[in-house]
C-alpha positions in Angstrom: -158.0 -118.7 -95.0 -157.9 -116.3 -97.6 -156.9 -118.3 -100.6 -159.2 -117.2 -104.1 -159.8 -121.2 -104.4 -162.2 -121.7 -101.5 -163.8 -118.3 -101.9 -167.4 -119.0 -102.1 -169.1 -117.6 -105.3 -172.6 -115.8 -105.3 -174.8 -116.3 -107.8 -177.8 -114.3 -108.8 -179.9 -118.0 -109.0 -179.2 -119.2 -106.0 -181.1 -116.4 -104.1 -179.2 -116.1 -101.2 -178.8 -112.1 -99.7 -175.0 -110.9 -100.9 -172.9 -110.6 -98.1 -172.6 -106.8 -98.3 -176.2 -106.1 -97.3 -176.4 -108.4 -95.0 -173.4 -106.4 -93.1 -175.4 -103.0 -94.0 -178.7 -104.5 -92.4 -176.8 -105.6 -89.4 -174.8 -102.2 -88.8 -178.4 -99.9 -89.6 -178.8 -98.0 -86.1 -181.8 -98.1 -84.0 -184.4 -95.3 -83.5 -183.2 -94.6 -80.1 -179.8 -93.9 -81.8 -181.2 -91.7 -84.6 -183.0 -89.6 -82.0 -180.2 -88.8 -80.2 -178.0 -88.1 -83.5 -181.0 -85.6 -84.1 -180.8 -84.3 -80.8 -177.2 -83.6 -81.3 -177.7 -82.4 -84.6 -180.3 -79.8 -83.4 -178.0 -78.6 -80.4 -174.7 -78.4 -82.8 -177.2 -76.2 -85.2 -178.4 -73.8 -82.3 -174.8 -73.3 -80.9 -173.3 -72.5 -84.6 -176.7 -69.7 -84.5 -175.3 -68.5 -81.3 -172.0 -68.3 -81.9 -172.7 -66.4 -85.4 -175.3 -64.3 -83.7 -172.6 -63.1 -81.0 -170.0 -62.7 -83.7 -172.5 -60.0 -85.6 -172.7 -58.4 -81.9 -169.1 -58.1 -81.8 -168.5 -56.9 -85.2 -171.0 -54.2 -84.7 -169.9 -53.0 -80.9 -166.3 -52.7 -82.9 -167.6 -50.5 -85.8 -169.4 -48.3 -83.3 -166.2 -48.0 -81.0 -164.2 -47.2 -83.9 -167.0 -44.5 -84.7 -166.8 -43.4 -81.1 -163.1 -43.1 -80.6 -163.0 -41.1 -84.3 -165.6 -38.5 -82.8 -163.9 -38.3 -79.8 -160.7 -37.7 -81.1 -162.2 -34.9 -83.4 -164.0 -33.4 -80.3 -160.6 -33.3 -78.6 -158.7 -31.5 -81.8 -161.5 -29.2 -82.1 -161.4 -28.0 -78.9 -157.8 -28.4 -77.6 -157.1 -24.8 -78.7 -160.2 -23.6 -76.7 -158.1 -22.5 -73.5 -155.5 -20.7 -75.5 -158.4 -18.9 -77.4 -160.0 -17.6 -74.5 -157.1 -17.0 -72.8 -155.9 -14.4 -76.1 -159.3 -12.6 -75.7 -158.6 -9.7 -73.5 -156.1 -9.0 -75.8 -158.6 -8.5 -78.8 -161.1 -7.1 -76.8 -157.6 -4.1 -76.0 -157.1 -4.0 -80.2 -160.6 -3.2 -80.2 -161.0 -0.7 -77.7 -157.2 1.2 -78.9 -158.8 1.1 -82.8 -162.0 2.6 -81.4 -160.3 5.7 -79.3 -158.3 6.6 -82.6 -159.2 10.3 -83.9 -160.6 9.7 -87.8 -158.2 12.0 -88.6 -155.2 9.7 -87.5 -156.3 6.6 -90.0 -154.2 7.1 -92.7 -151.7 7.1 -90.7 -148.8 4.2 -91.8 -148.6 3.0 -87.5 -152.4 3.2 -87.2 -152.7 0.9 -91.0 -150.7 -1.9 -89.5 -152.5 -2.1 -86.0 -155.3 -2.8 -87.6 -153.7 -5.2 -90.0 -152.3 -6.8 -86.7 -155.8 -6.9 -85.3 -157.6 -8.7 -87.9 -154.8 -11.1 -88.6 -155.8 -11.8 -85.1 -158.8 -12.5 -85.6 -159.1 -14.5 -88.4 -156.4 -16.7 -87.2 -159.1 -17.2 -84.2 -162.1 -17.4 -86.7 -160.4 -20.5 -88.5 -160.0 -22.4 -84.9 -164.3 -21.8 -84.8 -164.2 -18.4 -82.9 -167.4 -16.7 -82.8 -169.1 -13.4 -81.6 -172.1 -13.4 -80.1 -174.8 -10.7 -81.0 -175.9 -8.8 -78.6 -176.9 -5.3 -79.5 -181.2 -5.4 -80.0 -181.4 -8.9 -79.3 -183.8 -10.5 -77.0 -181.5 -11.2 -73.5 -180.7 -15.3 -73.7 -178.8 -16.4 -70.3 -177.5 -19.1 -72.0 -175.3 -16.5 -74.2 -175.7 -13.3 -72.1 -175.3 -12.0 -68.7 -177.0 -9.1 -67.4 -175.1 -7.2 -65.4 -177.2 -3.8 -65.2 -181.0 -2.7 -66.3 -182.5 0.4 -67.4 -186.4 1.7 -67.4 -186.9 2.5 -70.9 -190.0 2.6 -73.3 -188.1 2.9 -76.6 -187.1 -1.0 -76.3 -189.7 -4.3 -74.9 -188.8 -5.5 -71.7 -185.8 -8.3 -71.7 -184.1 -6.4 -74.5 -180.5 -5.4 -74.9 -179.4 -1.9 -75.0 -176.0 -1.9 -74.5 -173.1 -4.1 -74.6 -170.4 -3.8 -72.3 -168.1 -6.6 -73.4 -168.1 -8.9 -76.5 -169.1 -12.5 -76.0 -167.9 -15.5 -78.4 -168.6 -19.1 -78.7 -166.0 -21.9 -80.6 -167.3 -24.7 -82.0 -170.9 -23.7 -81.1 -170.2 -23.7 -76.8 -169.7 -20.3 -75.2 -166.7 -19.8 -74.1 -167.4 -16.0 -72.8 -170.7 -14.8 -72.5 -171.5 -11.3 -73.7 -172.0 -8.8 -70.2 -175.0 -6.4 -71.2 -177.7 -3.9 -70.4 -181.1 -5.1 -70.1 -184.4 -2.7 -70.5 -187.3 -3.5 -68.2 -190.7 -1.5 -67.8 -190.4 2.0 -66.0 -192.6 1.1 -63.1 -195.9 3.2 -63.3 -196.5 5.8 -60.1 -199.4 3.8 -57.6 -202.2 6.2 -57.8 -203.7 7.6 -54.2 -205.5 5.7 -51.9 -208.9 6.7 -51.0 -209.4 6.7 -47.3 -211.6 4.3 -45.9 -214.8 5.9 -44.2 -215.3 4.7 -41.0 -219.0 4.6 -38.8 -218.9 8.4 -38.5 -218.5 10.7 -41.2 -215.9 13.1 -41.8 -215.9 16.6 -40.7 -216.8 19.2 -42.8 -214.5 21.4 -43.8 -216.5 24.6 -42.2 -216.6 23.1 -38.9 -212.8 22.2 -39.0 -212.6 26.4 -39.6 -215.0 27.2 -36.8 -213.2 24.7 -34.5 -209.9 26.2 -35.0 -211.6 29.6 -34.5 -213.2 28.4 -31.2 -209.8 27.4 -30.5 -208.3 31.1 -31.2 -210.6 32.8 -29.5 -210.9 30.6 -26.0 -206.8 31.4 -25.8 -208.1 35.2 -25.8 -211.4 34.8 -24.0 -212.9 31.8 -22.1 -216.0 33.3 -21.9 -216.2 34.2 -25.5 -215.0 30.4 -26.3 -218.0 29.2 -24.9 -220.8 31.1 -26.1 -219.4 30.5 -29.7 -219.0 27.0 -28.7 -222.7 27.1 -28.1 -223.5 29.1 -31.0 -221.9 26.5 -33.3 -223.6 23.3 -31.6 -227.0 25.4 -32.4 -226.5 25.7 -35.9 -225.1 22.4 -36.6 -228.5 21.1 -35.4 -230.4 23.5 -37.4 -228.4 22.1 -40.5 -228.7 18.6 -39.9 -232.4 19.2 -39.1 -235.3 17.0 -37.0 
């Protein structure tokens, strides 16, 4: 019954606990309860760590694709010209070699003016897409930017160096696209000076019996006889030479 008549009064002298705190003590949890609250607590905490650690992952791994996909994008631009470029090549190497057959006397010529206008028109229009030479001419020989097609004994130049350029290299964008073909020096190889013969056990024949024995020889085709006795007079004076 909820009529304000019968509603039982509290009063500060009668000591009795209000009726609110005794509902507050009887509803206060246990410690089993308030460990698992913590334990909940704790687990809600690491999760929100994880999640926010995985999120800063994320955000970074999409910054550095971004980065990525921008560099490879200007990789592809900066070389998506390179096959054309190469491939218009042989034609400045021809504007090279028709400007360098020209007689002097010919260049003031109004035909000669503008092929050579043409030809560095070309080349600047290649020099803006990153087209480079390569220097060749005195330079130490480099197989990552040269290729030797020919060497020559020299000692005006150090061994490995270039002496002569037979076609123009270039490089775009810092890769070579055409290496330069070249003339190497190397060392003039040095004549091998005589071998001295080995002695064997005996020793070598002097050069006066090598006369006499050829003389023996003569004269046994004209006389045996005579053959013989200067056969004999050689042995005897061989021994008188060499002695006891």
């Amino acid at each position: 019954m909820n009529d304000p008549r019968f509603e039982v009064k509290w009063s500060k002298k009668s000591g009795s606990t209000p009726p609110s705190l005794v509902a507050t003590e009887s509803a206060q949890p246990d410690d089993a309860e308030v460990d698992e609250l913590r334990r909940r607590l704790d687990a809600e905490q690491e999760r929100t760590r994880n999640l926010q650690d995985r999120w800063q992952r994320a955000a970074a791994d999409l910054v550095n694709l971004r980065k990525r996909t921008e560099q490879e994008q200007a990789e592809k631009e900066k070389f998506a010209a390179m096959l054309l470029v190469y491939e218009l090549l042989p034609a400045l190497d021809n504007f090279e070699r028709a400007l360098g057959t020209i007689p002097g006397n010919l260049g003031m010529l109004t035909w000669f003016q503008g092929v050579m206008l043409i030809e560095r028109q070309l080349r600047a229009i290649l020099e803006q897409r990153g087209l480079a030479p390569i220097e060749a001419g005195g330079q130490t020989f480099n197989p990552t930017l040269h290729e030797a097609i020919a060497d020559r004994e020299t000692e005006d130049s150090a061994p490995g160096t270039i002496v002569h350029e037979y076609q123009r290299g270039y490089t775009m964008h810092g890769r070579v696209i055409r290496p330069s073909l070249v003339e190497v020096s190397r060392a003039p190889i040095l004549p091998e000076p005589d071998a001295r013969e080995e002695r064997s056990g005996t020793e070598e024949m002097p050069a006066a019996q090598a006369i006499s024995e050829n003389v023996a020889s003569a004269v046994f085709v004209a006389d045996p006889e005579a053959a013989e006795e200067a056969a004999d007079t050689m042995e005897e004076s061989q021994k008188e030479n060499v002695g006891p």
